[in-house]
Backbone as numpy.savetxt, mean C-alpha at the origin, in Angstrom:
# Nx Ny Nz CAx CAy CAz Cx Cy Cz
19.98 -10.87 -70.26 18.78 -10.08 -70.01 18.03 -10.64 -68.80
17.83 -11.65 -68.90 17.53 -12.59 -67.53 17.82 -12.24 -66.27
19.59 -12.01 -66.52 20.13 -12.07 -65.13 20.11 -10.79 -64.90
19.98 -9.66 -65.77 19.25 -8.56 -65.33 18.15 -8.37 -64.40
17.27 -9.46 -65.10 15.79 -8.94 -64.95 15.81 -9.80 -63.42
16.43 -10.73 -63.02 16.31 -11.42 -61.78 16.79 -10.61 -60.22
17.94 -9.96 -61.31 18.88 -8.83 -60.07 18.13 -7.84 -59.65
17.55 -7.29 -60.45 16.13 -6.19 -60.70 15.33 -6.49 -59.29
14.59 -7.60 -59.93 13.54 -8.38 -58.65 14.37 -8.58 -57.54
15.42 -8.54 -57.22 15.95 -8.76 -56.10 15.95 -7.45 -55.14
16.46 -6.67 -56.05 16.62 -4.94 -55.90 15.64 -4.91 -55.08
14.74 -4.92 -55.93 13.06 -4.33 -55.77 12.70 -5.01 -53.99
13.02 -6.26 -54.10 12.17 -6.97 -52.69 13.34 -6.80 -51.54
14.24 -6.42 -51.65 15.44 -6.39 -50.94 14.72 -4.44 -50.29
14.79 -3.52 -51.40 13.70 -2.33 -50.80 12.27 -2.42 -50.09
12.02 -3.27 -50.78 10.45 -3.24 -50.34 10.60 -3.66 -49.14
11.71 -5.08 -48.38 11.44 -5.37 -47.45 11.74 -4.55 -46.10
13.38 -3.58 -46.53 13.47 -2.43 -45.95 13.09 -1.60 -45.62
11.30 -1.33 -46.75 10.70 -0.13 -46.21 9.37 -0.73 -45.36
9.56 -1.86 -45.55 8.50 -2.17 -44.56 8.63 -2.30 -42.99
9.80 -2.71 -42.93 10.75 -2.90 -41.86 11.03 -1.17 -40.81
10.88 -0.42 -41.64 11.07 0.85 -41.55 10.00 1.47 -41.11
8.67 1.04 -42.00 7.49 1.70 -41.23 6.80 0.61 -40.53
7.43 -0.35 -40.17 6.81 -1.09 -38.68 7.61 -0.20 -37.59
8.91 -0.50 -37.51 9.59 0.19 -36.34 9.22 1.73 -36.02
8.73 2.43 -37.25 7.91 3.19 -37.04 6.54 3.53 -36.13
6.30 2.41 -36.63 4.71 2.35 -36.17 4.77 1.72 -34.49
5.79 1.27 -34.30 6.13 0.61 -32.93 5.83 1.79 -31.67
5.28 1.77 -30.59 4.81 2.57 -29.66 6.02 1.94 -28.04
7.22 3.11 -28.03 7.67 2.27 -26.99 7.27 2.85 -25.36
7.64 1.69 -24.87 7.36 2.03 -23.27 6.06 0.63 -22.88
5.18 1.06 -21.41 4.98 -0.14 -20.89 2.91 0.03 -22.00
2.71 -1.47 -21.94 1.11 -0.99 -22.73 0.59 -0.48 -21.93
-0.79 0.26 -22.47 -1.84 0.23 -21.29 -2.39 -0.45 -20.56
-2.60 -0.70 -19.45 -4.05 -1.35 -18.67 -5.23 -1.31 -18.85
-5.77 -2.10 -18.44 -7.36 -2.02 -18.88 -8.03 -0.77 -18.59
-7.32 -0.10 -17.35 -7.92 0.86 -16.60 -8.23 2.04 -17.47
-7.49 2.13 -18.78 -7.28 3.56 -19.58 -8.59 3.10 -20.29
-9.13 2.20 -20.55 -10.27 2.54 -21.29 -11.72 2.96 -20.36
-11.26 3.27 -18.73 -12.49 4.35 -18.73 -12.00 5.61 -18.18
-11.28 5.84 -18.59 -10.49 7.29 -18.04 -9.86 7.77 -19.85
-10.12 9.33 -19.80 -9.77 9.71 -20.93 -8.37 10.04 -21.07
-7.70 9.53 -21.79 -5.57 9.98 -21.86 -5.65 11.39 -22.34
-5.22 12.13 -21.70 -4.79 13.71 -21.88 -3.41 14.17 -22.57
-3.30 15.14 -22.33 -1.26 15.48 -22.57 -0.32 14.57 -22.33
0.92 14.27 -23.15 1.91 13.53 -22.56 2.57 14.20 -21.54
3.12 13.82 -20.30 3.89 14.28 -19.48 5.25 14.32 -19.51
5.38 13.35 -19.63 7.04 12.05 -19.93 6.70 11.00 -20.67
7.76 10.51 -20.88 7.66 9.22 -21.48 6.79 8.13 -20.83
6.10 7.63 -21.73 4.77 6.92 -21.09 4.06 6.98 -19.95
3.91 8.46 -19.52 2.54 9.25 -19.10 2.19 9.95 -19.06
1.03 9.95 -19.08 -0.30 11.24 -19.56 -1.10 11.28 -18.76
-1.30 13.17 -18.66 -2.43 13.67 -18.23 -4.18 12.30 -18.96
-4.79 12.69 -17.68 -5.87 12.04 -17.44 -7.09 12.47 -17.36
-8.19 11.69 -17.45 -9.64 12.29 -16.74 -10.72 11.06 -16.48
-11.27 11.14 -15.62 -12.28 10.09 -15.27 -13.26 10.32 -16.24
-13.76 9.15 -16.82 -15.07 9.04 -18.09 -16.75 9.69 -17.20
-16.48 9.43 -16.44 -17.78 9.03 -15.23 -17.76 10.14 -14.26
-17.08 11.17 -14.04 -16.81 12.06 -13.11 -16.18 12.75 -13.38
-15.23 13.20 -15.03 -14.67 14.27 -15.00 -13.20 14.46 -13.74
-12.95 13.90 -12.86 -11.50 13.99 -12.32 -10.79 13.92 -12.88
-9.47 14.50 -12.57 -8.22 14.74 -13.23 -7.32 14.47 -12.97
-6.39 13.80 -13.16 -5.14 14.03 -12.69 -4.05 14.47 -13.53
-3.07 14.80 -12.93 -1.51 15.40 -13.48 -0.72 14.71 -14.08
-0.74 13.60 -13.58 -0.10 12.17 -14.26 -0.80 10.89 -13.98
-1.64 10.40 -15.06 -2.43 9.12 -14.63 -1.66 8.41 -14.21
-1.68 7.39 -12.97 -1.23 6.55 -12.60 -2.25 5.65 -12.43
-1.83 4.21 -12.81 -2.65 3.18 -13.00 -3.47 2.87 -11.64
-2.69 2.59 -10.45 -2.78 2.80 -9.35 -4.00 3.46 -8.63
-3.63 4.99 -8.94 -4.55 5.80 -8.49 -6.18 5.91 -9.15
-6.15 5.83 -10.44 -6.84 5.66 -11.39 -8.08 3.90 -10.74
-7.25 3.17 -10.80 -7.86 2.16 -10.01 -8.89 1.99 -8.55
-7.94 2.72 -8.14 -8.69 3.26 -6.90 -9.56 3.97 -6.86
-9.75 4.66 -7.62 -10.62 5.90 -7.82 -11.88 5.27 -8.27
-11.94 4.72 -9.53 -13.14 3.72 -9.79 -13.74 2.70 -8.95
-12.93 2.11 -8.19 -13.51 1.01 -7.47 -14.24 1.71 -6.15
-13.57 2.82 -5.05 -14.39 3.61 -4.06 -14.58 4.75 -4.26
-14.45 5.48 -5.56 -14.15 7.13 -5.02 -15.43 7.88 -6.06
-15.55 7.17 -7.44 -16.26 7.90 -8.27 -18.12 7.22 -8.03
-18.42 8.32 -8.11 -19.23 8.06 -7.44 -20.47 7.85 -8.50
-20.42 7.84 -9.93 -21.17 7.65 -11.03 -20.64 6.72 -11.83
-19.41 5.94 -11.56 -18.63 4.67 -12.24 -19.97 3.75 -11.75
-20.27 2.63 -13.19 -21.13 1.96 -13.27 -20.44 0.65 -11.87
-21.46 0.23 -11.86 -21.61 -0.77 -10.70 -20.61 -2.05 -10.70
-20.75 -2.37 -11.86 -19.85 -3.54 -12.87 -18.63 -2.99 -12.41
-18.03 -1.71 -13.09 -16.93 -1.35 -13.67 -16.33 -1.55 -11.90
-16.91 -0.40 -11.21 -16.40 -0.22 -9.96 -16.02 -1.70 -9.00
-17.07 -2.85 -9.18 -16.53 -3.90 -8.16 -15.22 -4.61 -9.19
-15.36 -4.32 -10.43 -14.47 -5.06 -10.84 -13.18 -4.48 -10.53
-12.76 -3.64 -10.56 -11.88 -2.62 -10.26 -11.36 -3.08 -8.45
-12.65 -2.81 -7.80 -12.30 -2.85 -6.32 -11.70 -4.14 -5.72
-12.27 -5.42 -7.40 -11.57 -6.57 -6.60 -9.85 -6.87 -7.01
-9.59 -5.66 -8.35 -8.21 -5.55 -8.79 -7.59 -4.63 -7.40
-7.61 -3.92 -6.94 -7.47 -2.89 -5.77 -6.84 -3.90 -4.83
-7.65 -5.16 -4.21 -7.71 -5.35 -3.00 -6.40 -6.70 -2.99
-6.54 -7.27 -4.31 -5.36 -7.95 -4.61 -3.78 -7.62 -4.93
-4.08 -6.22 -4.93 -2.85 -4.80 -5.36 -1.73 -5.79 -4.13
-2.00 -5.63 -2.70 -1.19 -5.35 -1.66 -1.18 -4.05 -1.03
-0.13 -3.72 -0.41 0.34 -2.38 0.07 1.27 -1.35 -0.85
2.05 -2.20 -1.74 2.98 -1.88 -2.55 2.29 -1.10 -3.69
3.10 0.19 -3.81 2.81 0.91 -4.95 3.30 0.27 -6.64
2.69 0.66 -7.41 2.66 -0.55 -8.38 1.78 -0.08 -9.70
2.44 0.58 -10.54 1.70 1.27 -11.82 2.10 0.18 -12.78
2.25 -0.76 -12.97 1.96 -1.47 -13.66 0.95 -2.54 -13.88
0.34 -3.12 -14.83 -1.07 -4.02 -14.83 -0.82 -5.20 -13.96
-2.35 -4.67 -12.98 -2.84 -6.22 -12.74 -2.99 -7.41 -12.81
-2.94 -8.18 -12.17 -2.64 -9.59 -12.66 -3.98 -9.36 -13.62
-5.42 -9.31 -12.71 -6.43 -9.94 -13.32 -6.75 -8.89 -14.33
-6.06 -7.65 -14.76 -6.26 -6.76 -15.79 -5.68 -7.77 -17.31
-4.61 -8.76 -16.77 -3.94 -9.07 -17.93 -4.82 -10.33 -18.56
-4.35 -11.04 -19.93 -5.51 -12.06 -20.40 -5.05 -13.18 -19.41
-5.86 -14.27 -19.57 -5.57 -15.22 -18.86 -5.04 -16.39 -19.08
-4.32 -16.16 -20.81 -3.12 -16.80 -20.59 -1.48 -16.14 -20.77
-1.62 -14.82 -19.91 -0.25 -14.18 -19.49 -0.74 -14.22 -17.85
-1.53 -14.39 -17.40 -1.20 -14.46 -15.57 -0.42 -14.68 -15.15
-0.12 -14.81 -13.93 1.22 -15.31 -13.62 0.20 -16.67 -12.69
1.02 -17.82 -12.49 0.50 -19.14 -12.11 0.66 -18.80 -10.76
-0.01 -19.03 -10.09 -0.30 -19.18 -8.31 -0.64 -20.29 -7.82
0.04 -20.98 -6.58 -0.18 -22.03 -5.82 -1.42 -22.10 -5.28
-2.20 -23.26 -4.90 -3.34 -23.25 -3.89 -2.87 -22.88 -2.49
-1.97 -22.75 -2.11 -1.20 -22.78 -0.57 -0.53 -21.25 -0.82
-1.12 -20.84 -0.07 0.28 -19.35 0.07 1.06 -19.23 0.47
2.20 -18.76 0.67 3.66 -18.84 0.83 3.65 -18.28 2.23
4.28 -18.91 2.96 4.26 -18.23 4.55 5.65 -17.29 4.92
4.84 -16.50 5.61 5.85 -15.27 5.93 6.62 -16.06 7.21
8.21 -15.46 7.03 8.97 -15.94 8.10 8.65 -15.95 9.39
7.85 -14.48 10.20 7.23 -14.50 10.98 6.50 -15.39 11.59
5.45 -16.67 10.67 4.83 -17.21 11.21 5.96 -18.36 11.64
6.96 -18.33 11.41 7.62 -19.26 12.06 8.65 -19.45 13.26
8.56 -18.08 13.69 9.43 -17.94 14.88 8.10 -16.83 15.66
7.37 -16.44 15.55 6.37 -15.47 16.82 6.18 -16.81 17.78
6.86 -15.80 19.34 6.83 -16.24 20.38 5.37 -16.68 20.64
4.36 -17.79 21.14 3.40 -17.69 21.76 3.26 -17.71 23.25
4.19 -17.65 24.07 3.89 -17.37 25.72 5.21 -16.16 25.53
4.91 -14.78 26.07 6.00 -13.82 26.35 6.59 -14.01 27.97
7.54 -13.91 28.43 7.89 -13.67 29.55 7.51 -12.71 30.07
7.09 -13.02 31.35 6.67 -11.37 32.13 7.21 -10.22 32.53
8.36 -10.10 32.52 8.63 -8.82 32.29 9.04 -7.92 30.72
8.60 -9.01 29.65 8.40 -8.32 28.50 6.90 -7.57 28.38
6.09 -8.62 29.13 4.79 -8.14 29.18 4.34 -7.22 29.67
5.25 -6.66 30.94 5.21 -5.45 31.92 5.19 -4.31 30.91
6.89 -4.18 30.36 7.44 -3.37 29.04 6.51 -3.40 28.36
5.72 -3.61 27.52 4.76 -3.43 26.95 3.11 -2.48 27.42
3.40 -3.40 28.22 1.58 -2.64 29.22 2.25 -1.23 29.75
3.41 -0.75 29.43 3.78 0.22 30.14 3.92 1.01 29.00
4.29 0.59 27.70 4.47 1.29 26.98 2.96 1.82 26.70
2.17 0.77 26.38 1.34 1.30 26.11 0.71 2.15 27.18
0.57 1.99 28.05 -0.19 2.87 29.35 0.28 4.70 29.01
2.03 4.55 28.76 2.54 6.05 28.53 1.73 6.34 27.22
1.73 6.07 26.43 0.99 6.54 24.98 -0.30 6.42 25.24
-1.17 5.98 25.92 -2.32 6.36 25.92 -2.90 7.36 27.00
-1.95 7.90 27.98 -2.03 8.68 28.72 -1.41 10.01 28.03
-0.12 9.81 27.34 0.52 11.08 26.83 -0.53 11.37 25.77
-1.08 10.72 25.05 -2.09 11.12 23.73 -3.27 11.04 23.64
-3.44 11.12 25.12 -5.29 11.37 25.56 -6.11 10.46 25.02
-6.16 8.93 25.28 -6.32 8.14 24.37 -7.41 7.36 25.46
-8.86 7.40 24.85 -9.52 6.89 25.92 -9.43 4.94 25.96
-9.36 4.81 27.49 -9.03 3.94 27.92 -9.99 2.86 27.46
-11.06 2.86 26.78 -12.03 2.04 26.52 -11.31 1.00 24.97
-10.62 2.19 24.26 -9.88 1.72 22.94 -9.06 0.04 23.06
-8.59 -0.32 24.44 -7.88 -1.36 25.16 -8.48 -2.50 24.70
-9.88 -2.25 24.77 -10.45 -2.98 24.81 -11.58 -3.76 23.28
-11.22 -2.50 21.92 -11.56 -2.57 20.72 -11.08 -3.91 20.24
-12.07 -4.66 19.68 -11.64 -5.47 18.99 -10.12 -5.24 17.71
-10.78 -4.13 17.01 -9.61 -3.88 16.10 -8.19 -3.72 16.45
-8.14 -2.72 17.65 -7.14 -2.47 17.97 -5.98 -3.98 19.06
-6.87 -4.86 19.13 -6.42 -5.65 20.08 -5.81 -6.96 19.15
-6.71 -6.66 17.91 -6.21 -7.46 16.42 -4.82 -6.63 16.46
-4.53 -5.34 15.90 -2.76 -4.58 15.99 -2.12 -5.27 16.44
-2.04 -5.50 17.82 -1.80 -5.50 18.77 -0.65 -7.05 18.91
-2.16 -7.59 18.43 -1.93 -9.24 17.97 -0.81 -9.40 16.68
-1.44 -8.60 15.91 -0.45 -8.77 14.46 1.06 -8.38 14.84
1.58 -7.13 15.78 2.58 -6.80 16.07 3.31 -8.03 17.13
2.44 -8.17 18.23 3.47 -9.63 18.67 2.12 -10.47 19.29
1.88 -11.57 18.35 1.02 -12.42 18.89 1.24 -12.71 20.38
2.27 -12.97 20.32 1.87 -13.86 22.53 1.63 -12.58 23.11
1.60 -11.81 22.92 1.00 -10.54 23.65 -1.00 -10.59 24.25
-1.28 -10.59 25.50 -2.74 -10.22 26.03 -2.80 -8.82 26.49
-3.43 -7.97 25.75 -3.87 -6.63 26.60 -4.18 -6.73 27.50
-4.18 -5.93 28.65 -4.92 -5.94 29.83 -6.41 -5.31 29.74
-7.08 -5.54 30.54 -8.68 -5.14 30.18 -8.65 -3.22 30.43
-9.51 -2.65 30.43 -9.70 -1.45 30.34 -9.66 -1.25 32.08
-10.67 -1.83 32.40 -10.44 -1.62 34.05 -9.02 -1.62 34.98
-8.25 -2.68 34.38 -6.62 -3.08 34.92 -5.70 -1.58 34.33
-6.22 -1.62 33.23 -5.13 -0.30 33.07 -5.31 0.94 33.14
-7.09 1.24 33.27 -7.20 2.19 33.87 -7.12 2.45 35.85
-6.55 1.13 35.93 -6.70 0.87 37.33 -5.43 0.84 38.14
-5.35 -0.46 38.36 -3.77 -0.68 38.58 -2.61 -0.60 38.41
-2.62 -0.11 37.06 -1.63 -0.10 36.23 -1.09 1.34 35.72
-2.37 1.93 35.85 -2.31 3.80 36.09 -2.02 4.29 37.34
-2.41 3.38 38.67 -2.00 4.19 40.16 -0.97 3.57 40.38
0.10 2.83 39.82 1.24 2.26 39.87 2.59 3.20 39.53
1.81 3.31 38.29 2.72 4.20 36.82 2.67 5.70 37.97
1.51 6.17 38.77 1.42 7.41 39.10 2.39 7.66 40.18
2.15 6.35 41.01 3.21 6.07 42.34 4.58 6.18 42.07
5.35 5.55 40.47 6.41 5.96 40.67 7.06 7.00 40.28
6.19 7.94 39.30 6.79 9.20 38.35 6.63 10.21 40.39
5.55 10.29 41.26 5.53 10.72 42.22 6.91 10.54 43.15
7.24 9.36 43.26 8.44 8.79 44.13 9.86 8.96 43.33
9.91 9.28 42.07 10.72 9.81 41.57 11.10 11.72 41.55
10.05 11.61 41.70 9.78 13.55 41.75 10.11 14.04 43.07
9.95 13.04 44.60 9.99 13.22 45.78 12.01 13.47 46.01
12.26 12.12 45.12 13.73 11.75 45.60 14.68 12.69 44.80
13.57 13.65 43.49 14.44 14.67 42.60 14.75 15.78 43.97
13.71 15.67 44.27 12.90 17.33 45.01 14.38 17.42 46.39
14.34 16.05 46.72 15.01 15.82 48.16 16.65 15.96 48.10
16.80 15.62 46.77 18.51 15.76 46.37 18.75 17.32 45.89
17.34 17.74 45.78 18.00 19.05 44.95 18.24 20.36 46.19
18.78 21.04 46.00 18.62 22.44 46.79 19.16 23.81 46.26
18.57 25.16 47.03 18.29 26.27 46.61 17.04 26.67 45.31
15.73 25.90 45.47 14.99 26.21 44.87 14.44 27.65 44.63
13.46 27.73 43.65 13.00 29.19 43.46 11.80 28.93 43.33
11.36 29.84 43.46 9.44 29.37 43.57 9.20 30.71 42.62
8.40 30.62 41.60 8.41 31.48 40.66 6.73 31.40 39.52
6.35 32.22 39.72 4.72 32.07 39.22 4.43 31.68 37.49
């Protein structure tokens, strides 16, 4: 009767543990979690598998498929009734993003003991270890020329040469590079460029024959 009653209890917890097992995996939600970001944006319709239609808490915007990403962005510069808090906190997750598109959570969205560990020293890009700092001069020519054609072909006033920002580009694309000042290339460097597309047009004109003159 015993070994009945023991087999019994075995039965019993051997089910029980099966059905518990059953309505966890149940209860299991698959795909990636949310971000912090969903708790001020309202989750709408499912789209696909782990995403949903959206709406801003604070502005009513919408989107088609929340993306964490966009959603982020939106709070930190775009909504224009997101509380003050919410928005810089957001704008300082934004600015640590990169360039790279990236719907998954933030570092600083996640707790802070899943971060990922970061050096005091940042990792240097290969670049900084081979950019030329003196160019040779006739790379420098090639250049002031390129640019001279693009700012002449795209009506590009000559003062821009001389923008701080743009002279930062400029820099980032090949440091040993010096612009020339606005005066030099609206100067010398334009009645040069003019002299030879002219002296090229002379020596077309002079090789060619039986022209037509035609209105």
């Amino acid at each position: 009767m015993s070994n009945i009653a023991s087999s019994s209890k075995i039965s019993l917890s051997q089910d029980s543990g099966s059905a518990l097992d059953s309505q966890n995996s149940k209860g299991k939600i698959s795909g990636r979690p949310f971000t912090e970001v969903w708790k001020h944006v309202v989750q709408g319709k499912p789209k696909s598998q782990g995403h949903y239609e959206a709406k801003c808490k604070y502005c009513n915007k919408k989107w088609s498929i929340g993306k964490p990403t966009n959603m982020r962005a939106h709070l930190a510069t775009h909504c224009q009734n997101c509380p003050d808090d919410v928005s810089n906190y957001f704008a300082k997750i934004v600015a640590n993003q990169g360039n790279g598109e990236d719907d998954t959570s933030s570092d600083l969205e996640r707790p802070a003991s899943k971060r990922t560990k970061t050096t005091s020293k940042k990792q240097k890009g290969i670049h900084q270890y081979y950019s030329p700092i003196y160019l040779q001069d006739g790379r420098k020519k090639e250049i002031d020329h390129a640019i001279l054609k693009a700012f002449v072909c795209c009506g590009i006033s000559f003062a821009v040469i001389e923008n701080p920002f743009f002279i930062e580009m400029l820099k980032t694309l090949q440091p040993g590079y010096t612009p020339p000042s606005r005066k030099l290339l609206a100067g010398n460097l334009l009645e040069t460029e003019v002299a030879k597309v002219n002296r090229k047009i002379e020596r077309e004109l002079s090789a060619g024959e039986n022209f037509t003159l035609g209105k």
